[in-house]
N, C-alpha and C positions, 0 to 999 in steps of 0.2 A: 288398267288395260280394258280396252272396251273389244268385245266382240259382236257383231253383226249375227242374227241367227232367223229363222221362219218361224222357231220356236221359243224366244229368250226363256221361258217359263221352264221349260223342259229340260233345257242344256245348263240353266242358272241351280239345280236341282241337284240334277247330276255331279256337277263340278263339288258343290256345296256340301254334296254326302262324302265324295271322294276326297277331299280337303280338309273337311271338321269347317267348314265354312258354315254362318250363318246368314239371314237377308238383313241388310243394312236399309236404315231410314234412305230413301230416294226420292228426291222432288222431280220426277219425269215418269215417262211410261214404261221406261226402261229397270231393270232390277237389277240390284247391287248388290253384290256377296263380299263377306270380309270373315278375319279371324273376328273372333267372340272377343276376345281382350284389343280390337281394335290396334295391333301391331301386326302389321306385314301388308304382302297386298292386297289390292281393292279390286275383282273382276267386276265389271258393268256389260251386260247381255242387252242388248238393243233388237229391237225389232224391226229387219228389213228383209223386203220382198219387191223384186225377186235377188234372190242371191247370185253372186258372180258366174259368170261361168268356168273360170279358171278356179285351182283349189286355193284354199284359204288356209297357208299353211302356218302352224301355232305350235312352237317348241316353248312348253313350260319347265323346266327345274323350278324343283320343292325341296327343299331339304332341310 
């Protein structure tokens, strides 16, 4: 799942403490979080500016 952000660094962090998620090797400028044992999903935080103007709406289940 790739998310758009002003701050990928910031929100890739966040997610990653809230998860148990660690940063994944990534060939772009963009940063990549995953489970540690590399089963489940992949979030990829990209960096764009300026952001939409309508909300950016992201319904995740974790379970």
């Amino acid at each position: 799942m790739t998310i758009d952000s002003q701050d990928p660094t910031r929100l890739a962090d966040f997610w990653g403490r809230l998860l148990g998620y660690v940063r994944l090797e990534n060939f772009t400028a963009s940063i990549r979080i995953g489970p540690p044992d590399c089963r489940g999903p992949v979030l990829l935080f990209a960096h764009h500016e300026p952001l939409p103007v309508s909300k950016n709406r992201l319904h995740f289940d974790h379970a």
